[in-house]
N, C-alpha and C positions, 0 to 999 in steps of 0.2 A: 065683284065686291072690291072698292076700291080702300086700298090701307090710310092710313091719317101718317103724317108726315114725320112722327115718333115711329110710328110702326114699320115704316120705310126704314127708317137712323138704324133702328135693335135690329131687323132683319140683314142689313148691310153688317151692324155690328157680329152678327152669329156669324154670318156665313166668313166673313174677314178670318174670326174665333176657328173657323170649323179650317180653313185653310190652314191656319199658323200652326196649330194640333197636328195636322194631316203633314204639314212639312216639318215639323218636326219628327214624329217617327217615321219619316221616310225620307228623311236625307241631313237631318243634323246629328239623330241617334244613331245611324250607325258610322257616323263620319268621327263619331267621339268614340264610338267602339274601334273604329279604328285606329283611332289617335293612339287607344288604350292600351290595343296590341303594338302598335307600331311604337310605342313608347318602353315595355315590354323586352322587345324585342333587341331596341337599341341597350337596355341596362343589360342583358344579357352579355351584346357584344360587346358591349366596355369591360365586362366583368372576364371575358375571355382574352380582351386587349389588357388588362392589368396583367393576367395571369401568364398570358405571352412575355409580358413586358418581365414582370418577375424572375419570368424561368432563364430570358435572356440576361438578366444581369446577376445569377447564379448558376449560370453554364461554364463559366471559365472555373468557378472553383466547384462545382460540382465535377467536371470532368480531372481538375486535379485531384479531388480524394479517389475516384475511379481509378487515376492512375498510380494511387497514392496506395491503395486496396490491393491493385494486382501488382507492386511489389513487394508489399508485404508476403500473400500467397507465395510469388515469384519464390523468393529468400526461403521461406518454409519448404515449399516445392523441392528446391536444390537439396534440400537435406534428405530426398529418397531419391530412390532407382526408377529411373523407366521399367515398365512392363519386361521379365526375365525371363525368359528361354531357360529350360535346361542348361541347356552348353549354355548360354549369357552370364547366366549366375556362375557356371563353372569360372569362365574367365575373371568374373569380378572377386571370386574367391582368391582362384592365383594371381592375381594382381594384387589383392592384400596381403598375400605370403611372400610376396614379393619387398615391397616396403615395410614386411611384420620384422624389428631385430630380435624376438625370442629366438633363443636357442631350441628348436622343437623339431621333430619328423613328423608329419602327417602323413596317416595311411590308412586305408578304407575309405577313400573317399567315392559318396555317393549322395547326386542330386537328386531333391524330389522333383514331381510335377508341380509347375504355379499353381498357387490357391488362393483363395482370398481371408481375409482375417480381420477381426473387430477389432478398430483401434480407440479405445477410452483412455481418461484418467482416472487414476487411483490416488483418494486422498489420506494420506496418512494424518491419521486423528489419535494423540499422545493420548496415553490413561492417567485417569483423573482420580486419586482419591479423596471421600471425602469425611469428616471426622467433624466433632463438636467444636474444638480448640480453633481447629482453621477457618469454619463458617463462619465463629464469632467474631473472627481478626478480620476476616476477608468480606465482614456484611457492609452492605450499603456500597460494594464495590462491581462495577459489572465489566469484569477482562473476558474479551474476546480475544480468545489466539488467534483468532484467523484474522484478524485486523492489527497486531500486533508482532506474529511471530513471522519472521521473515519466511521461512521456508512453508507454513501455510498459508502467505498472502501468495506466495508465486502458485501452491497448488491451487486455490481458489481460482486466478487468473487464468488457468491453463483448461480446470474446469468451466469456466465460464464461459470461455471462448472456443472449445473444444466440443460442447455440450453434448448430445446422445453419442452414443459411439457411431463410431465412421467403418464403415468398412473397405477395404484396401487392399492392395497385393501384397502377396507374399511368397518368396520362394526359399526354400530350403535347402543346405546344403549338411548334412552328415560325416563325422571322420571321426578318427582316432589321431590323437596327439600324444607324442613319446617323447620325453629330456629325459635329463639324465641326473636332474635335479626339481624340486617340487616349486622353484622360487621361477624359473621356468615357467613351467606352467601357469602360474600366474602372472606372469608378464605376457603371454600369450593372451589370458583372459582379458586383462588390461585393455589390450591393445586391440580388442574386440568392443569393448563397448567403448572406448575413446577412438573410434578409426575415422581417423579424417582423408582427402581428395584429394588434390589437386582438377580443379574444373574451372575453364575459361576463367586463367590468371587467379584463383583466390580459394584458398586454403575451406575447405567444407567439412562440417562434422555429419556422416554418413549415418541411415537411421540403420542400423544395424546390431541386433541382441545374440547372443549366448544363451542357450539351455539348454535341458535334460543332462546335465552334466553328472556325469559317474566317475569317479576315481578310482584309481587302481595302484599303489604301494606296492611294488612287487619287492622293494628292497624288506621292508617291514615285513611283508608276506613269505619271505624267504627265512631272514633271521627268525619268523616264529616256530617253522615248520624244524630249522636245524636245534631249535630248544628243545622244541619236541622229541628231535631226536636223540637228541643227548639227554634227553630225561628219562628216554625210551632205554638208553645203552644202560644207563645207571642203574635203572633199575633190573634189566638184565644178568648187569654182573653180579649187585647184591648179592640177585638171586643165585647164582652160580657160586656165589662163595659162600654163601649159607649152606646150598644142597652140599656141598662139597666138605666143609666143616664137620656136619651132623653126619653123612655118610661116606666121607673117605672116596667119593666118586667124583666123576667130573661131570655138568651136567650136560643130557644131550642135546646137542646143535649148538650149543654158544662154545667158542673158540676165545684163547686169552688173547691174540690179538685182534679183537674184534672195535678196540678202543684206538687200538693205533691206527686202523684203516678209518673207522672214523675221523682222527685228528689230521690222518693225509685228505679223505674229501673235504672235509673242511674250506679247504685253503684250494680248492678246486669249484670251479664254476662259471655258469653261461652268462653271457654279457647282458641277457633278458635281468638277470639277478638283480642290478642297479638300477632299472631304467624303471621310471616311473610312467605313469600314462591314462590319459583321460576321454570317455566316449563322451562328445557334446555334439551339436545342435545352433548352426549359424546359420538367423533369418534375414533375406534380405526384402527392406519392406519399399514397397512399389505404390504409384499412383499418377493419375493421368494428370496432366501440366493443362491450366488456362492456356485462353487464346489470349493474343498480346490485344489487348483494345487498339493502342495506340491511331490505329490506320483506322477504323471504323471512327474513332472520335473526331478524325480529320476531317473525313470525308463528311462527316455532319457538318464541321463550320464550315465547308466548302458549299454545303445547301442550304443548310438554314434552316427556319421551322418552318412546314409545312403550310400551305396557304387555308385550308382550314383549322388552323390554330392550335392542332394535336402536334404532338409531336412524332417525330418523322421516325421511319423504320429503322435507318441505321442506329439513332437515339438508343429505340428499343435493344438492339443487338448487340450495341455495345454494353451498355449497362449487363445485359445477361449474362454476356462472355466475362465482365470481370465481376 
């Protein structure tokens, strides 16, 4: 059968049709799939070239507040003790008794074992009273102390920045403190919680507390005891002069001069008599010092960022270490 020369044209036109179809899903479709991916692909890596690009033009101040951060720590740091030993804490105690000017003896001295201890803050929060007169005066007004009163903006800051408690070293040192005056002893105390250092050229306040404090008045404790006993004679002799009165006797065991041997001990007594003296409790608190970044952040700008686009290890370890 032969076709008519339309039928030739349409059949050349189909199969032309059938070809163009056929090359298209089999080599333009997937050549725009991959245009799609590959297009894709590139937005991704631009977006990790901006991000590269970014990190490089906040790497010099990003590693000054890292270095800005580990001295602040640093500064804080200095204000404790390395890790204490027995004997360690023994010495840093006679080294404070050494540069202590109170006039005091210490005696019983004994170290604990190191221990560790929860270090928080504690906000002191004033009481408030409140009444009808002052609500009326004071409505429409809203005072916060803690944004206002100096000495709760600084505990707020200390808690803010201090936040759950920390736990930390501590080692103990126990004794008996004797003057010979009570103003003594508290220039002693003093000089316990204001104890400053000398460390690598520059004056340091030492974190260093006072407790369990007991006192002891032996001067007061003496003078009540010789009341006592002169209340004790008085009433003795009364008594002796009453029995003696009503019965013309003398009474038995009390002697007339039982008052004069009293007014000679009096004026007799142990050098313990005067001296005052107090059992406390001196902790010294401890904690482990950062690593200095300094050298780890060098060695980063000596490599550079990684060639796929993370950022490189040292980065990592520095950052951790401060």
């Amino acid at each position: 059968m032969k076709l008519s020369k339309q039928e030739r044209i349409a059949a050349i036109v189909v199969v032309i049709l059938l070809i163009l179809v056929a090359g298209v899903f089999l080599f333009i479709k997937p050549n725009f799939e991959t245009i799609g991916e590959t297009r894709n692909t590139l937005n991704a890596k631009k977006a990790e070239y901006d991000s590269d690009v970014a990190r490089v033009e906040t790497k010099e101040d990003l590693k000054k507040k890292i270095l800005e951060a580990y001295d602040v720590g640093k500064n804080t740091a200095d204000m404790f003790f390395p890790e204490l030993a027995a004997y360690q804490a023994d010495d840093e105690f006679r080294a404070f008794l050494e540069q202590c000017d109170a006039n005091v003896l210490v005696e019983d001295l004994e170290v604990t074992a190191p221990d560790t201890i929860g270090l928080a803050s504690n906000m002191f929060i004033p009481e408030s009273v409140s009444y009808a007169l002052k609500d009326y005066v004071n409505q429409g007004r809203n005072v916060d102390p803690t944004k206002t009163d100096p000495g709760l903006i600084r505990q707020t800051m200390i808690q803010k920045y201090l936040g759950d408690p920390q736990t930390i070293g501590a080692t103990t040192v126990t004794c008996k403190v004797r003057a010979v005056d009570t103003q003594s002893l508290l220039d002693f105390a003093d000089e316990v919680n204001s104890y400053q250092k000398e460390e690598n050229g520059k004056t340091i306040r030492k974190a260093v507390s006072l407790s369990n404090i007991t006192f002891e008045d032996l001067k007061t404790a003496n003078e009540y005891d010789l009341k006592v006993e002169e209340l004790i004679n008085d009433a003795e002799k009364a008594a002796a002069d009453t029995f003696k009165s009503k019965t013309g006797k003398t009474l038995t065991g009390f002697e007339e001069d039982n008052d004069k041997k009293a007014e000679e001990e009096d004026g007799q007594g142990s050098i313990d008599e005067v001296i005052y003296s107090m059992e406390c409790s001196i902790t010294f608190y401890s904690i482990e010092r950062m690593q200095d970044p300094t050298e780890r952040l060098n060695e980063q700008d000596n490599r550079g960022p990684s060639t796929d686009g993370t950022a490189s290890d040292t980065t990592s370890g520095a950052t951790s270490a401060a």
